[in-house]
Backbone as JSON Lines, residues from 0, in Angstrom:
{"i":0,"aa":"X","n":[96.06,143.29,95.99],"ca":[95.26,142.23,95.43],"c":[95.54,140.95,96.22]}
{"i":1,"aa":"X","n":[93.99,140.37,96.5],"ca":[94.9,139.12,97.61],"c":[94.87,138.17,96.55]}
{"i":2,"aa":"X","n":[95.56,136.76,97.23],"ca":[95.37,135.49,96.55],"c":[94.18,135.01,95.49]}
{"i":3,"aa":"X","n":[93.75,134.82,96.44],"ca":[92.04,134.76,95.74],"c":[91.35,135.16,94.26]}
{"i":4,"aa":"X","n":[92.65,136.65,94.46],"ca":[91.93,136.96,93.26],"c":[92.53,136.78,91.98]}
{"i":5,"aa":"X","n":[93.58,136.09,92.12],"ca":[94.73,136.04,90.86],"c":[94.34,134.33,90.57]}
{"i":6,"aa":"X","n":[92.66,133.84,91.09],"ca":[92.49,132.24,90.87],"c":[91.57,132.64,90.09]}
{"i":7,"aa":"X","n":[91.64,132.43,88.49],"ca":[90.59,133.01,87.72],"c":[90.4,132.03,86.86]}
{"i":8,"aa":"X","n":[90.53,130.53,87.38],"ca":[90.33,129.42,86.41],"c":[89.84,128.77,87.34]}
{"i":9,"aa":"X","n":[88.82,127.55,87.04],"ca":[88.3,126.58,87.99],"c":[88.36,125.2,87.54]}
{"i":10,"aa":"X","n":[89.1,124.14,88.37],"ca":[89.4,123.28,87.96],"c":[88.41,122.0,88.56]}
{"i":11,"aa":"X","n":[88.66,120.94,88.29],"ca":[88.14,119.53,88.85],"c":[89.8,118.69,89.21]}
{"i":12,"aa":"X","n":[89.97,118.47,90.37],"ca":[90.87,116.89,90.59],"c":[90.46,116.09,90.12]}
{"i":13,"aa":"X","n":[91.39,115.02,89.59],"ca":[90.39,113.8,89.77],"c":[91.62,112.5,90.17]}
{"i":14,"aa":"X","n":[91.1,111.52,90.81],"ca":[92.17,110.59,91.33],"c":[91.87,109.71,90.94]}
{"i":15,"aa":"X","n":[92.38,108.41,90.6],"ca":[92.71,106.84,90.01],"c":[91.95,106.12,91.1]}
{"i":16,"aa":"X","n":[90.97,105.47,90.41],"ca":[90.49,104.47,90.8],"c":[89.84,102.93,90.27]}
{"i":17,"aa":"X","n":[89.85,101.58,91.32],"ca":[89.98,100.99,90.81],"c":[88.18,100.55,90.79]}
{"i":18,"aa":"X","n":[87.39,100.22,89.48],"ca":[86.21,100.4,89.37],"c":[85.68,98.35,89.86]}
{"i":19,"aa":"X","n":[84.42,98.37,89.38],"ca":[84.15,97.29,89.33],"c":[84.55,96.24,88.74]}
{"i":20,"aa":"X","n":[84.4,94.99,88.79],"ca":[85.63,93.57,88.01],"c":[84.67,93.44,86.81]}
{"i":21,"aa":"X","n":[85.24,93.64,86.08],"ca":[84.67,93.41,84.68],"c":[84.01,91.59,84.23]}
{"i":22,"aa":"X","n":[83.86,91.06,83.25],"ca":[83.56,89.25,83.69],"c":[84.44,88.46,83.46]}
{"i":23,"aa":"X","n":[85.96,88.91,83.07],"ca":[86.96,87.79,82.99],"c":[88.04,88.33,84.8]}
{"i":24,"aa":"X","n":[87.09,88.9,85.26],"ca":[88.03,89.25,87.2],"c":[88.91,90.68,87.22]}
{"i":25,"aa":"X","n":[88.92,91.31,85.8],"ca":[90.0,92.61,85.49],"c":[89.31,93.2,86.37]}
{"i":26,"aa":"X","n":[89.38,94.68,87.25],"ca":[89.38,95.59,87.78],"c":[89.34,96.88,86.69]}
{"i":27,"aa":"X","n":[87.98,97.24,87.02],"ca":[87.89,98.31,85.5],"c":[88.6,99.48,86.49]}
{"i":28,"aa":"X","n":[89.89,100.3,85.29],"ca":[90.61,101.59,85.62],"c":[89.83,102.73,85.46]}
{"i":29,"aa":"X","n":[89.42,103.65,86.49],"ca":[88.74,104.85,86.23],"c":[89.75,105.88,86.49]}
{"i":30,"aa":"X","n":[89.16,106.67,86.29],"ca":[89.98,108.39,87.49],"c":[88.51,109.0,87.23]}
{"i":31,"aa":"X","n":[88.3,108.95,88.64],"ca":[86.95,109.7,89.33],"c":[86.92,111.08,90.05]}
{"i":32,"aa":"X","n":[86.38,111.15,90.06],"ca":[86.49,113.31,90.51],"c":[86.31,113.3,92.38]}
{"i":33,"aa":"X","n":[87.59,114.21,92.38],"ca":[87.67,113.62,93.62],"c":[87.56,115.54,94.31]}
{"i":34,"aa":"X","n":[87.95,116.25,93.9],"ca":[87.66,117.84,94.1],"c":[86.84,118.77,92.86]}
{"i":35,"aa":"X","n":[85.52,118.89,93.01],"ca":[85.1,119.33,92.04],"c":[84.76,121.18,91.86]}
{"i":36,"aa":"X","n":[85.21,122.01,90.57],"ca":[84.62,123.39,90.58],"c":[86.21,124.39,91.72]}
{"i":37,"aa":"X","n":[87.05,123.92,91.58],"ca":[88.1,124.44,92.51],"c":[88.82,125.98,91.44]}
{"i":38,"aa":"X","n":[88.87,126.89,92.49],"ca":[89.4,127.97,91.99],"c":[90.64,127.81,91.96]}
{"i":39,"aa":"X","n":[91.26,128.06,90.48],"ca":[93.05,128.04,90.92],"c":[93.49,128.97,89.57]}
{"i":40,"aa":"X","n":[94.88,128.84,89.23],"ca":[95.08,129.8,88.17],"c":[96.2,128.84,87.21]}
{"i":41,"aa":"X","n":[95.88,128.99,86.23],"ca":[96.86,127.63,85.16],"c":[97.93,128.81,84.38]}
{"i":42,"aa":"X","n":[98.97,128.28,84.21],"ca":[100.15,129.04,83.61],"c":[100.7,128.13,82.8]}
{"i":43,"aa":"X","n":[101.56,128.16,81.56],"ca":[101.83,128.13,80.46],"c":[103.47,127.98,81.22]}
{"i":44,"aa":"X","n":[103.9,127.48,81.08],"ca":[105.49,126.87,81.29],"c":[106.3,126.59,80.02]}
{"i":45,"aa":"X","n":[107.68,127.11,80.18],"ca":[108.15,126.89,79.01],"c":[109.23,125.46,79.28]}
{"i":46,"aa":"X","n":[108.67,124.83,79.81],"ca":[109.04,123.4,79.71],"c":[110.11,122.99,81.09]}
{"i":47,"aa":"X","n":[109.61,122.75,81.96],"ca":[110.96,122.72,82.97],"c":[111.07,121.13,83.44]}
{"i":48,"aa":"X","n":[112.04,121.1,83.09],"ca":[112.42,119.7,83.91],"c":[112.33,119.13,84.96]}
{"i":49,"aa":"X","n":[111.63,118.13,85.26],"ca":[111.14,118.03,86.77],"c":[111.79,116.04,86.53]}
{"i":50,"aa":"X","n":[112.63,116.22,87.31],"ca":[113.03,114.98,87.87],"c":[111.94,113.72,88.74]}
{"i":51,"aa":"X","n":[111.13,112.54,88.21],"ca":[110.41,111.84,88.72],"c":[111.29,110.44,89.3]}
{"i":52,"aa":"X","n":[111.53,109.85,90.17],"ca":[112.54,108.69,90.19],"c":[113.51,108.72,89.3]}
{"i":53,"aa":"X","n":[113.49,107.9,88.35],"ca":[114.92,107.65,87.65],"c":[114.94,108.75,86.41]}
{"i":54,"aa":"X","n":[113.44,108.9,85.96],"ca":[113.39,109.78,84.77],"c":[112.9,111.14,84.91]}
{"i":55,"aa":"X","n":[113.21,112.01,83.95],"ca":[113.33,113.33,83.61],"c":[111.85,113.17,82.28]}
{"i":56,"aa":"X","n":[110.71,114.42,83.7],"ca":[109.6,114.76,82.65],"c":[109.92,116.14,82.82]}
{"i":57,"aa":"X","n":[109.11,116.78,81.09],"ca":[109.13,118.19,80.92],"c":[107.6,118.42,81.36]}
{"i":58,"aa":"X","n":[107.57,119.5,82.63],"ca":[106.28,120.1,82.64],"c":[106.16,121.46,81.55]}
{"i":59,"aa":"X","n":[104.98,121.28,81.33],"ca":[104.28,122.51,80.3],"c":[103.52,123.46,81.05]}
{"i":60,"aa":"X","n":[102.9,123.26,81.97],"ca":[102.25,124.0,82.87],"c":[102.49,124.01,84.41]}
{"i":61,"aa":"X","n":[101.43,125.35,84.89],"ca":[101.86,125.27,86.5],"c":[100.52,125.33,86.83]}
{"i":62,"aa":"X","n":[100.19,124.94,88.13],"ca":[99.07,125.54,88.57],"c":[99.01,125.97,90.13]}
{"i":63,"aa":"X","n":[98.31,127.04,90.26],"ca":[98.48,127.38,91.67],"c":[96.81,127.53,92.12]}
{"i":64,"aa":"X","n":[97.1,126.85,93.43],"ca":[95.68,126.59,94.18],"c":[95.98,125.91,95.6]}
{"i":65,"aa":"X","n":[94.41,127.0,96.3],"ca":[94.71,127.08,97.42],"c":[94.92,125.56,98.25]}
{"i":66,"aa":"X","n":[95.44,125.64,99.93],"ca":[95.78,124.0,100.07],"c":[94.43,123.37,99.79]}
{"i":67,"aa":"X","n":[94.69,122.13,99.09],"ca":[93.65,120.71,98.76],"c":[94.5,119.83,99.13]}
{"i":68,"aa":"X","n":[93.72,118.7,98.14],"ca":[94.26,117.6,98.94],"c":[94.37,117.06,97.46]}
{"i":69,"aa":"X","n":[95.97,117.12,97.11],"ca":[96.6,116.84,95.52],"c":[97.32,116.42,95.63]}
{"i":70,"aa":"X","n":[97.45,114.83,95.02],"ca":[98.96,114.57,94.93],"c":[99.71,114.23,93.71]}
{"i":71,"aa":"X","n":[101.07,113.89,93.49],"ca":[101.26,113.5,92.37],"c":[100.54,112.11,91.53]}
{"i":72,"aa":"X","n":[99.58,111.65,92.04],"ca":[99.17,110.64,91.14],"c":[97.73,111.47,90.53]}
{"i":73,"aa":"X","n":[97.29,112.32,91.21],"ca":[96.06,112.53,90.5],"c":[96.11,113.83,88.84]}
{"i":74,"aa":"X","n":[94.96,113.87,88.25],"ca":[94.77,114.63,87.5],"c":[93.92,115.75,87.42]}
{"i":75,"aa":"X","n":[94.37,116.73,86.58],"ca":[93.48,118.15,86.56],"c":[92.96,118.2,85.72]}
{"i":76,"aa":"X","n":[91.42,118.45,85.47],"ca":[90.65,118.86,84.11],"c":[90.59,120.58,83.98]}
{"i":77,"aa":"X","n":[90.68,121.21,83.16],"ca":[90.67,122.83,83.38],"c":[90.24,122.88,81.57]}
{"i":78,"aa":"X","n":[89.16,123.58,81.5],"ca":[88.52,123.8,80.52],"c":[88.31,122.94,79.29]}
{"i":79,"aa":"X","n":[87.98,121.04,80.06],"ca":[88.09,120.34,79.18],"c":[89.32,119.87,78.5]}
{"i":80,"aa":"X","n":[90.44,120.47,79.07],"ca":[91.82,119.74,79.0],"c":[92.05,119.03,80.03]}
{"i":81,"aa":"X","n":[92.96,117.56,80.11],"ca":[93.5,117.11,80.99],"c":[95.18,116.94,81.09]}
{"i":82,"aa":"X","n":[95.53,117.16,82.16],"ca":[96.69,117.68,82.97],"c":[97.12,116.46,83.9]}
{"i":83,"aa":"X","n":[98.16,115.86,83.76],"ca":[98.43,115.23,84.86],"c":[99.79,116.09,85.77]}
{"i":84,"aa":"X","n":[99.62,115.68,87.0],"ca":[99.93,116.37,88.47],"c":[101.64,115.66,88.59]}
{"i":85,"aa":"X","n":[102.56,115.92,88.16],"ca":[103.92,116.19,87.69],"c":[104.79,116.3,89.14]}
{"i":86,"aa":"X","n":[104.71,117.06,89.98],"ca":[104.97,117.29,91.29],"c":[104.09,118.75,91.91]}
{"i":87,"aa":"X","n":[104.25,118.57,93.17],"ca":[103.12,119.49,94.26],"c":[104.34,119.7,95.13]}
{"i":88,"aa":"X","n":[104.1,121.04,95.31],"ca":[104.87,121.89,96.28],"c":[104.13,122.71,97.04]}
{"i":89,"aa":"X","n":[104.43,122.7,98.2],"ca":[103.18,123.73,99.39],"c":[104.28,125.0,99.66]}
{"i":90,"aa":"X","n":[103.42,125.74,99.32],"ca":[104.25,128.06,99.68],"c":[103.65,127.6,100.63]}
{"i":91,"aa":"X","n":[104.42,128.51,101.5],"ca":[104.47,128.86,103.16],"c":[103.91,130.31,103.17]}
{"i":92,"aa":"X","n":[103.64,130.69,103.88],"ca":[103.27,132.39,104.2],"c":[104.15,133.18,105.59]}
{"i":93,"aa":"X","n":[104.37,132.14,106.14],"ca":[105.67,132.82,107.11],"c":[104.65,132.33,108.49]}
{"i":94,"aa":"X","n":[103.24,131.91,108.52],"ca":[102.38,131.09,109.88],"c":[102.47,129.83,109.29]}
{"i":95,"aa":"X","n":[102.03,129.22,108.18],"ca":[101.62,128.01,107.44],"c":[101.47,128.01,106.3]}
{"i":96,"aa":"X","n":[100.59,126.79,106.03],"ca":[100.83,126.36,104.04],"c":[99.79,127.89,103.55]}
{"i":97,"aa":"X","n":[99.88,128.07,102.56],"ca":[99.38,129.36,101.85],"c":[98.78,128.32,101.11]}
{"i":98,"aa":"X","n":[99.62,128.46,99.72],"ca":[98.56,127.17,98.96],"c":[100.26,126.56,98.17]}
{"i":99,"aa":"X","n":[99.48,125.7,97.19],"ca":[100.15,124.96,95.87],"c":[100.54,125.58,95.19]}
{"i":100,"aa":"X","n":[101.55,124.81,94.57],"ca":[102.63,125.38,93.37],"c":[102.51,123.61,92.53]}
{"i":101,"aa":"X","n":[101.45,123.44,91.95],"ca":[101.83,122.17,90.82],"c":[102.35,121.99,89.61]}
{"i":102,"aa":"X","n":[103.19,121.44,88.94],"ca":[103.69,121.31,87.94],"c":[102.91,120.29,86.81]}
{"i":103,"aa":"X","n":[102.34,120.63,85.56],"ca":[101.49,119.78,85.24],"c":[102.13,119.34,83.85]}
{"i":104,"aa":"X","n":[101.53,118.09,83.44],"ca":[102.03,117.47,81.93],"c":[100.4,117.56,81.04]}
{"i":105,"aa":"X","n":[100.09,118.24,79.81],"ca":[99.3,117.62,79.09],"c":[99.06,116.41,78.78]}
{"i":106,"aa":"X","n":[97.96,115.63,78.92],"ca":[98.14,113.96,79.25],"c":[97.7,114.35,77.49]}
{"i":107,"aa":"X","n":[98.04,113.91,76.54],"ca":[97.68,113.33,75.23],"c":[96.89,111.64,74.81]}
């Protein structure tokens, strides 16, 4: 079974952006879709500790998908849930990057 086929969820990226100035000069906050309809596969984590700078977040999920272009500031929508992007790790295949290994937080 190759890769490909163990991606049986399809997601949207989406990345932080800063929108138009509202009328007192604010900068309206979006997160706009920045990879849309992406095949990947979401997993259920039983909570692992992922060290961010000074503090300690628990990821709940993983996701694996082929290389994009993801980083830790952006977010994942996957069936109308949103996910924020926790840390990104690139698998190797033994020539180059294979794909992602992301660690995700349920954004509440």
């Amino acid at each position: 079974m190759a890769f490909d086929d163990l991606l049986i969820n399809t997601c949207t990226v989406r990345r932080f952006t800063e929108g138009v100035a509202d009328a007192y000069g604010t900068l309206d906050k979006t997160w706009a879709d920045h990879l849309v309809d992406q095949d990947c596969r979401l997993v259920a984590s039983s909570g692992r500790e992922i060290q961010v700078g000074a503090q300690v977040v628990v990821a709940d999920h993983a996701l694996f998908i082929n290389d994009a272009d993801i980083t830790e500031r952006d977010r994942v929508v996957i069936d109308g849930v949103t996910y924020e992007v926790i840390m990104v790790m690139s698998r190797q295949d033994g020539v180059g990057a294979h794909h992602l290994h992301c660690f995700l937080r349920t954004v509440r």
